[in-house]
VEXDREN-2710 file (C-alpha; in Angstrom, 1 decimal):
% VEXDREN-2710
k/r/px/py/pz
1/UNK/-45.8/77.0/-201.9
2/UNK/-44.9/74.3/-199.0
3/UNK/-47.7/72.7/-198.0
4/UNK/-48.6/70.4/-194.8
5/UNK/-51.0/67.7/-195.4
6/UNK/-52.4/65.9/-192.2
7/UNK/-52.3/62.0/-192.9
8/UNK/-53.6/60.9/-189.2
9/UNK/-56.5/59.5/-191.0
10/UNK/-53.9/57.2/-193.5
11/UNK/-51.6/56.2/-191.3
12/UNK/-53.5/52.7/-190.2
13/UNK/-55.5/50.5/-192.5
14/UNK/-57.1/53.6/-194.6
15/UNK/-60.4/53.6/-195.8
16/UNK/-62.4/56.2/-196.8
17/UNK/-60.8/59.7/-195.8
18/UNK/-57.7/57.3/-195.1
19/UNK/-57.6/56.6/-198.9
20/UNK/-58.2/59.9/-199.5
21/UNK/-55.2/61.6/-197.5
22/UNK/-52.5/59.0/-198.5
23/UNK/-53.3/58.9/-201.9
24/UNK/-53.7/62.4/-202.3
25/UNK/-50.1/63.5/-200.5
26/UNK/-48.4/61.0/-202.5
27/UNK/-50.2/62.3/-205.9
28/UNK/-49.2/66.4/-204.1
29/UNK/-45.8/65.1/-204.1
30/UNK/-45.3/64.4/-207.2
31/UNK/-47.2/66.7/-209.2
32/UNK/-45.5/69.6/-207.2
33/UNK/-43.9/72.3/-209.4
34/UNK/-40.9/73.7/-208.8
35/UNK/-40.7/75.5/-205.5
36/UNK/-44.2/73.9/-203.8
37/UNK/-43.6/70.9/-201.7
38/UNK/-46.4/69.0/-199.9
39/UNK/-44.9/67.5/-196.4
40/UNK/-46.8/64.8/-194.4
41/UNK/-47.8/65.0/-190.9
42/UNK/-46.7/63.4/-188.1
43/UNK/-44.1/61.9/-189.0
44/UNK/-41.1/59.9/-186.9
45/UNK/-42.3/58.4/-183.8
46/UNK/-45.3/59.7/-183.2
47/UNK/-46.5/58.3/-186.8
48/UNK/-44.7/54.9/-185.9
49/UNK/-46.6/54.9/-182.6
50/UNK/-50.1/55.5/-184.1
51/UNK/-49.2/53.0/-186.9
52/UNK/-48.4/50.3/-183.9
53/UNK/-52.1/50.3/-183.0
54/UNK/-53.9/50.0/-186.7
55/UNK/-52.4/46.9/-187.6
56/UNK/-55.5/45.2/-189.6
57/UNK/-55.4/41.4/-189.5
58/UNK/-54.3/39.2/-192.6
59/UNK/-57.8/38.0/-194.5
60/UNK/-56.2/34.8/-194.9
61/UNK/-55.9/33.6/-191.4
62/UNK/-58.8/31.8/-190.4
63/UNK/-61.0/32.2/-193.1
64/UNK/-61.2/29.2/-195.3
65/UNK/-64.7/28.9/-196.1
66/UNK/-65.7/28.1/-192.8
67/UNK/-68.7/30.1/-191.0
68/UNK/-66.8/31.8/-188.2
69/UNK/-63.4/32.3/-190.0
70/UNK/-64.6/35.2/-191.5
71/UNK/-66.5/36.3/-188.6
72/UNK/-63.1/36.0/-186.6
73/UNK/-61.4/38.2/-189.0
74/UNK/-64.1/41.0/-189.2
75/UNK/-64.4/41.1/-185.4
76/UNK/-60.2/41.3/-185.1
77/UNK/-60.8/44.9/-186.3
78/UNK/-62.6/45.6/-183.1
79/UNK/-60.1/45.1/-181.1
80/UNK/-57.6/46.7/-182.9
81/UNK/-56.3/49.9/-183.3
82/UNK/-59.2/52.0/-185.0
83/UNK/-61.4/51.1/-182.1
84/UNK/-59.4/52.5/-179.4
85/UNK/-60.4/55.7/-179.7
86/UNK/-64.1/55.0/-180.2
87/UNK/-64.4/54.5/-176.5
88/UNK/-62.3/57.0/-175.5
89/UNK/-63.8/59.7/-173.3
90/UNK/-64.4/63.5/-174.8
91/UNK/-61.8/64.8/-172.6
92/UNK/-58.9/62.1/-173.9
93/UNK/-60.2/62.9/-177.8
94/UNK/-59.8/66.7/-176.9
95/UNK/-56.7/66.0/-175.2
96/UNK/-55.6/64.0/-178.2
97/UNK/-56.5/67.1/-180.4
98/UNK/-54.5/69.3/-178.2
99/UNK/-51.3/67.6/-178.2
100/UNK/-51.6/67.1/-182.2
101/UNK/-52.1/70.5/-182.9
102/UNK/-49.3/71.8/-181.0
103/UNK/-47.4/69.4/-182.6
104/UNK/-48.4/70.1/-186.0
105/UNK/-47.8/74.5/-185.5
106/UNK/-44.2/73.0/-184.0
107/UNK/-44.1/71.2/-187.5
108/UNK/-45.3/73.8/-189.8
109/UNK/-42.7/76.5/-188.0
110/UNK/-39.5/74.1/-188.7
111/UNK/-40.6/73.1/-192.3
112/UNK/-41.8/76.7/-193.2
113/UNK/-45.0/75.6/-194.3
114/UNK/-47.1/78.5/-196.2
115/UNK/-50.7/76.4/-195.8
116/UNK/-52.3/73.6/-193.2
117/UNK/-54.5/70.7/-195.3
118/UNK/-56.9/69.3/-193.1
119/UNK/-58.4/66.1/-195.0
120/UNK/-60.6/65.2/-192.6
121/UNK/-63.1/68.2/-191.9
122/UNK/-61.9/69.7/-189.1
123/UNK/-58.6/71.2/-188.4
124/UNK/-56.4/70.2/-185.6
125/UNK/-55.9/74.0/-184.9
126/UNK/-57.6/77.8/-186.3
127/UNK/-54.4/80.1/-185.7
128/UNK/-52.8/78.6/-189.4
129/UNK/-53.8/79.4/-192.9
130/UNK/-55.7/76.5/-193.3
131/UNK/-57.3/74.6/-196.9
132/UNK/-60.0/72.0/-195.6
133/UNK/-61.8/69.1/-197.5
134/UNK/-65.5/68.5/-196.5
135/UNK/-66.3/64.8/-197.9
136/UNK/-70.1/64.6/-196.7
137/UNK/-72.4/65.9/-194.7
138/UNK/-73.7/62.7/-193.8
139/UNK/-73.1/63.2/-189.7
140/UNK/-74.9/66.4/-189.6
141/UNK/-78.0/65.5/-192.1
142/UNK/-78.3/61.6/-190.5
143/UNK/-76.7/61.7/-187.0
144/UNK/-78.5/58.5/-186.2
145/UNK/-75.8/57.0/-188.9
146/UNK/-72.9/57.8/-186.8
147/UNK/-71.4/57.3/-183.1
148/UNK/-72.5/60.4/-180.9
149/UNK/-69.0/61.6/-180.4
150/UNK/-68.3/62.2/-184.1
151/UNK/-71.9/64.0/-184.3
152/UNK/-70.8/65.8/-181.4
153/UNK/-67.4/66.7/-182.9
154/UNK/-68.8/68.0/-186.0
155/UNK/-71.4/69.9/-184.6
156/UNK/-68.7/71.9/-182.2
157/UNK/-65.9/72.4/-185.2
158/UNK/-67.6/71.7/-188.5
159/UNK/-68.8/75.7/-188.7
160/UNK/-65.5/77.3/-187.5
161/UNK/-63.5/75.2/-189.7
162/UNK/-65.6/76.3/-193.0
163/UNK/-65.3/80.3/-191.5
164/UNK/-61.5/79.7/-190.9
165/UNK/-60.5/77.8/-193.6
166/UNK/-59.1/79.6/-196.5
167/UNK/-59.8/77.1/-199.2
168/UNK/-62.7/74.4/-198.9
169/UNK/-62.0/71.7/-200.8
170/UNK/-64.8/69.0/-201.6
171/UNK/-65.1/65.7/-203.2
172/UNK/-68.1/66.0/-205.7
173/UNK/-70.4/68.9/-207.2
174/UNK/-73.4/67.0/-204.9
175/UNK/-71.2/67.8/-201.4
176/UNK/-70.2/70.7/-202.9
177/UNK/-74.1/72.1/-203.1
178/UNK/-74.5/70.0/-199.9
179/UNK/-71.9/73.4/-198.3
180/UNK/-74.0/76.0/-200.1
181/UNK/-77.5/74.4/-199.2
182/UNK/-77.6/73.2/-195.5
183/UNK/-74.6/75.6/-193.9
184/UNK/-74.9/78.3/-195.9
185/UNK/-71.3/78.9/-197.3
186/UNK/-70.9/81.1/-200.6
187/UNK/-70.4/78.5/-203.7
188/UNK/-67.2/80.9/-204.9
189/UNK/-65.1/79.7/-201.6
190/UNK/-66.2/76.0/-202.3
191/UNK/-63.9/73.8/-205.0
192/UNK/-64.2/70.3/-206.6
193/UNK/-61.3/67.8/-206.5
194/UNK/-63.0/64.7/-207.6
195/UNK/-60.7/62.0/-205.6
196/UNK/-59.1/59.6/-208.1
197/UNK/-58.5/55.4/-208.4
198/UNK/-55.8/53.9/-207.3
199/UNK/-53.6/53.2/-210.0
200/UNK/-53.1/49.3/-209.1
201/UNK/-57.0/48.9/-209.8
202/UNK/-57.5/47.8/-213.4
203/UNK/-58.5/44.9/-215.3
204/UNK/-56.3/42.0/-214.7
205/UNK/-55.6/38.5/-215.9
206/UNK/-57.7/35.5/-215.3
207/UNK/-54.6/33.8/-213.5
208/UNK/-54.5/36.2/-211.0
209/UNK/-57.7/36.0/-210.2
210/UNK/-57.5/32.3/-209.6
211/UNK/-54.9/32.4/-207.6
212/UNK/-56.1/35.0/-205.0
213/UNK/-59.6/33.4/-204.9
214/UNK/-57.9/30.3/-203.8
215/UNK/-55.8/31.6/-201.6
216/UNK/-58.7/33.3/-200.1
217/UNK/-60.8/30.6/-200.3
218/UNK/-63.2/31.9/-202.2
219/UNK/-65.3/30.6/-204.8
220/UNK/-65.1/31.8/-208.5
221/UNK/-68.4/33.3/-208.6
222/UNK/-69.6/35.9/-206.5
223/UNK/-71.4/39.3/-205.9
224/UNK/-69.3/41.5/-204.0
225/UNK/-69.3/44.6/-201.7
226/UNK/-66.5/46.8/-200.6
227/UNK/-67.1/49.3/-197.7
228/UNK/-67.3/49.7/-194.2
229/UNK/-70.0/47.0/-192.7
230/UNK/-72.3/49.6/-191.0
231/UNK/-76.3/51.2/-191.3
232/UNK/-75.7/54.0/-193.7
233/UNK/-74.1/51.0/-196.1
234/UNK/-77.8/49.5/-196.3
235/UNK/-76.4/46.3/-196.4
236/UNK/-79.1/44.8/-193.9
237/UNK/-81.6/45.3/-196.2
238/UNK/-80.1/44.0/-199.7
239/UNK/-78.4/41.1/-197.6
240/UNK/-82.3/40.2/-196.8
241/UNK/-83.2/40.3/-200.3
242/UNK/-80.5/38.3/-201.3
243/UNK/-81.5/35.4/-198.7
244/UNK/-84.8/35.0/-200.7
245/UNK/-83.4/33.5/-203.6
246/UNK/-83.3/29.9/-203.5
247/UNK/-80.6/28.3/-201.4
248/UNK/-79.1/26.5/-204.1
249/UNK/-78.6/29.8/-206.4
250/UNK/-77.1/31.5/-203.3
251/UNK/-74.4/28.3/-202.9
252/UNK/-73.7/29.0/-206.7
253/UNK/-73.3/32.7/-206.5
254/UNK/-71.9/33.5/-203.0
255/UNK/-72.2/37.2/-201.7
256/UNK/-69.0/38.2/-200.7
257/UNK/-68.4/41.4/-197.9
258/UNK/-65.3/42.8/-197.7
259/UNK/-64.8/45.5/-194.9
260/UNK/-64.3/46.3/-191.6
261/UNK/-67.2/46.1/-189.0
262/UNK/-68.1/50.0/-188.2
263/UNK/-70.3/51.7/-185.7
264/UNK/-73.6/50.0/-184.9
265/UNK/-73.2/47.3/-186.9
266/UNK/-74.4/44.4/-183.8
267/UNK/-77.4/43.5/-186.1
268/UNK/-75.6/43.2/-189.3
269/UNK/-73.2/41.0/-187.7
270/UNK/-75.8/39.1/-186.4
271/UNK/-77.1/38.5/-189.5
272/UNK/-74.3/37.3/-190.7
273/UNK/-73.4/34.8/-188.1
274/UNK/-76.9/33.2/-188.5
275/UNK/-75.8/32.8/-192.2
276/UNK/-72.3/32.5/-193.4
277/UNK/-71.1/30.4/-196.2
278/UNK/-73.5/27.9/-196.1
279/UNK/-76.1/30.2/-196.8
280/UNK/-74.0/31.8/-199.4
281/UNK/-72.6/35.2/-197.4
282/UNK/-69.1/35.3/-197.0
283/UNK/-67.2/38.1/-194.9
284/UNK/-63.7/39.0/-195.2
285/UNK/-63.1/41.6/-193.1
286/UNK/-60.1/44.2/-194.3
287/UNK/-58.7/43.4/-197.1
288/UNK/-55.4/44.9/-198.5
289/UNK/-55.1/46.2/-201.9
290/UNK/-53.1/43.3/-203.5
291/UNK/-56.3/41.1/-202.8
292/UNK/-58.8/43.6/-203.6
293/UNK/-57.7/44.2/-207.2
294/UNK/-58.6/40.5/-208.1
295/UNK/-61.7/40.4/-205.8
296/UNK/-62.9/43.4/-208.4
297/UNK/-61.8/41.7/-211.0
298/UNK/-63.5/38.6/-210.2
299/UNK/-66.9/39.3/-209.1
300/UNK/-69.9/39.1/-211.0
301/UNK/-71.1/42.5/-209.9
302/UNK/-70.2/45.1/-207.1
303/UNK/-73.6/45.8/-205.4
304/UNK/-73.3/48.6/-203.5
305/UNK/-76.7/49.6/-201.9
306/UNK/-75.2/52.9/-199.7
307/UNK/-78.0/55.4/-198.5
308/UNK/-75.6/58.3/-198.2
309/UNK/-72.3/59.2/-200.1
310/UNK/-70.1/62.4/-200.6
311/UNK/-68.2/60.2/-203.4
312/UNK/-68.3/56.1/-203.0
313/UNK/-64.9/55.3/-204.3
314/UNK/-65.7/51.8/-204.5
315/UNK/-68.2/51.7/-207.5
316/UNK/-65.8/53.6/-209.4
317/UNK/-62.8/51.6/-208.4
318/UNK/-64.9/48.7/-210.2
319/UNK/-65.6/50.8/-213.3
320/UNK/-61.8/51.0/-213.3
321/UNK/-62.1/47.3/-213.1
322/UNK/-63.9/46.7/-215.9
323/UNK/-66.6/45.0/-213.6
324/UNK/-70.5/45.6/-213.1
325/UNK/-71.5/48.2/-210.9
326/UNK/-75.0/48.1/-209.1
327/UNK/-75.7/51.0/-206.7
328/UNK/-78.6/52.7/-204.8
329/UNK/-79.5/55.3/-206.8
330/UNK/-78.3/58.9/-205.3
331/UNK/-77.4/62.2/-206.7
332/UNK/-73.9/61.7/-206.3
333/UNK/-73.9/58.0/-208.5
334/UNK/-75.7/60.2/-211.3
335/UNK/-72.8/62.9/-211.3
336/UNK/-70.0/60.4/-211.1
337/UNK/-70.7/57.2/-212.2
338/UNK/-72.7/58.2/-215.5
339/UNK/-74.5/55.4/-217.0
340/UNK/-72.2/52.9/-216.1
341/UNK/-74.0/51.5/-213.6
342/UNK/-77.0/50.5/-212.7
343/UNK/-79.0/51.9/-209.7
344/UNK/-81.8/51.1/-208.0
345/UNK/-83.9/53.2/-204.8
346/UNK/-81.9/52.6/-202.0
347/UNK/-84.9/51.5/-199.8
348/UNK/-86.9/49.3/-202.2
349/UNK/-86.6/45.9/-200.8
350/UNK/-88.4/44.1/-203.7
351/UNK/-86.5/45.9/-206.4
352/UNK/-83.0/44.7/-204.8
353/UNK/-84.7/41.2/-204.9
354/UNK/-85.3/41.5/-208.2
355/UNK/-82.4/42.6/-209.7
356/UNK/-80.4/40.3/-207.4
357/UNK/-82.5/37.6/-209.3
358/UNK/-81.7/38.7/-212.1
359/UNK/-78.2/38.8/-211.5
360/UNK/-77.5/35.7/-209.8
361/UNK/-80.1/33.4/-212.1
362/UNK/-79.7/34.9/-215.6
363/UNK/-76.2/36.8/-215.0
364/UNK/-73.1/35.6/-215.8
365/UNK/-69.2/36.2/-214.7
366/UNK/-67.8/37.7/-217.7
367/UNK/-64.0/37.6/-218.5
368/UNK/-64.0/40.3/-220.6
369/UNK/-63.9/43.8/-218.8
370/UNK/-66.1/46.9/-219.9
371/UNK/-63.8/48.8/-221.4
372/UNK/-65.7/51.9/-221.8
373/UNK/-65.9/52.1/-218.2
374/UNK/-62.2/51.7/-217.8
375/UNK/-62.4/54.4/-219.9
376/UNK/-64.6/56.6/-218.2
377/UNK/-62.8/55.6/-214.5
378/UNK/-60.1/56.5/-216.4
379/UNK/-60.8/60.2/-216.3
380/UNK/-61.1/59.6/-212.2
381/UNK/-57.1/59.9/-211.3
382/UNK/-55.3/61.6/-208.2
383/UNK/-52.5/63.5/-210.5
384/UNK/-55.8/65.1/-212.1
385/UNK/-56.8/65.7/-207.8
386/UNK/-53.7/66.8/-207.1
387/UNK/-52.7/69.7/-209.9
388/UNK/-56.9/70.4/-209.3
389/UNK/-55.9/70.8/-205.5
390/UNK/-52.6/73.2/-205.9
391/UNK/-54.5/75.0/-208.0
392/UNK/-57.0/75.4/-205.1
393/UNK/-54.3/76.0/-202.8
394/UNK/-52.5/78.3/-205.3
395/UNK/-56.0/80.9/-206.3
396/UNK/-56.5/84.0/-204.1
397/UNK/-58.3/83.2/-201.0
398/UNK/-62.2/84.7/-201.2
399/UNK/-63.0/86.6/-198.1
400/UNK/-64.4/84.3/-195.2
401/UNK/-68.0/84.6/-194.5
402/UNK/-71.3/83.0/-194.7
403/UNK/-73.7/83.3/-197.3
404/UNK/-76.7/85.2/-197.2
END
């Protein structure tokens, strides 16, 4: 089977379905048995043109501790390429979608593609066999979470994408029953390909986390989050907590943000230029992967308080670590990060306090990693994603329809 895998989403900066799609066509690639073949699209020019605009700035420039460096690097991503669609109008995003899809049927004719992978929702075009991953259904359930043109988007495709769609692809059992539940679609069309860690993320040495902390400028103990800075993150709220604590333990145990700035996040951002490092929050911005694996592998605990996820790779990409994972405590977290971490209700204020307390009083930065949660991360990779997806793309298609 040849099969053509979208990458739009990867080809900048990725996160989230960006991750998802790069690391999945690479894993397709090489897990391919003989006579399948997963191909990427675009590719050539038009890829090098998107590429041109999703350039994320360095972390390093202009952050040295200093209360707007970090603030200067976050806010770069604004005006940069991933925001240059966010104000486009409807008609240049459906223009856009044109022009992609009948470049991606010209594509599919001259590689002889059997199939169409869509990994972000919603196909570029219906008149293709089609396989589909759904990640969450967090625009549809909380719209107030996302810009209007996304809800808008989903709420025009989402339901003839998951009728078309041969194969529907999802990223946990909770999304999974999210499909059957809310739109109705019978569980025997729906399959589960947990996402995997990137193989780079793993305990590491003591050295190496010195180093990039100091070329970061960061200090060597620290809470951490990793995610996109934005209201369904809940970051507002645990960031509030955290400035209760005693100035001094704050200076002693920095929080440190790493992520771009997304949709509605002017109070956030406010927050955090009222506060910077002298109050003990310290923002990154993007932060490539050579960086991140020490920023895992240094930090006293990933805290990540998110109200909504179809997956959250970034707790378990800590687990990988080694490192302590502390997480609001949804459905998905129970399914996939076990009892390795520790999980509190996302919208108790006074239990984040505590724990952060807890954490940055009475904690400590261990060296050693948890090794039974490398282990269990361990079962998390993208060749187990990948022979999971051609197996999807491989079964008998089950007849399109709705549930009852």
């Amino acid at each position: 089977m040849r099969v053509l895998v979208n990458v739009w989403s990867g080809l900048g900066p990725p996160a989230g379905v960006g991750h998802y799609a790069r690391q999945l066509v690479a894993a397709l690639q090489q897990t391919a048995a003989a006579g399948d073949a997963a191909i990427v699209f675009p590719q050539g020019g038009l890829a090098r043109w998107y590429q041109g605009r999703t350039q994320a700035p360095d972390p390093r420039r202009g952050f040295a501790g200093r209360q707007t460096g970090a603030l200067q690097v976050s806010f770069q991503w604004l005006s940069c390429g991933a925001s240059w669609m966010n104000g486009a109008s409807i008609a240049a995003r459906e223009a856009l979608r044109w022009y992609l899809g009948r470049r991606l049927r010209s594509q599919l004719r001259t590689v002889r593609a059997d199939l169409y992978h869509e990994p972000n929702f919603v196909p570029l075009c219906f008149d293709v066999p089609t396989a589909i991953t759904v990640h969450d259904l967090s625009p549809i359930l909380f719209p107030q979470w996302h810009p209007s043109y996304r809800v808008r988007w989903l709420e025009k495709y989402l339901e003839r994408s998951l009728i078309h769609a041969q194969h529907i692809l999802t990223v946990s059992e909770f999304t999974r029953q999210e499909l059957i539940k809310h739109c109705g679609i019978a569980p025997e069309r729906i399959q589960v390909t947990y996402p995997g860690v990137r193989s780079r993320l793993r305990p590491c040495s003591r050295s190496q986390v010195r180093f990039a902390l100091a070329k970061l400028g960061l200090p060597t103990d620290y809470l951490l989050f990793v995610g996109t800075l934005e209201p369904r993150k809940n970051l507002e709220l645990v960031l509030r907590a955290y400035l209760r604590l005693p100035r001094s333990y704050r200076q002693a145990v920095p929080f440190v943000l790493v992520g771009k700035y997304g949709w509605q996040a002017e109070r956030l951002a406010e927050l955090i230029a009222t506060t910077g490092p002298s109050e003990g929050i310290y923002s990154l911005g993007y932060v490539p992967e050579d960086w991140l694996v020490a920023l895992y592998n240094g930090a006293r605990a990933l805290v990540y308080p998110s109200l909504y996820e179809g997956f959250g790779l970034p707790p378990m990409e800590m687990l990988a670590c080694g490192g302590q994972v502390i997480v609001a405590d949804l459905p998905v977290f129970r399914e996939t990060l076990a009892s390795y971490a520790i999980r509190v209700p996302a919208d108790d204020a006074d239990a984040w306090y505590g724990l952060l307390r807890r954490l940055v009083v009475h904690g400590e930065c261990t060296a050693a990693p948890n090794w039974a949660a490398v282990v269990w991360a361990g079962r998390f990779t993208w060749e187990n994603c990948a022979r999971q997806t051609w197996q999807a793309f491989t079964s008998p298609p089950v007849a399109t329809h709705l549930a009852a």
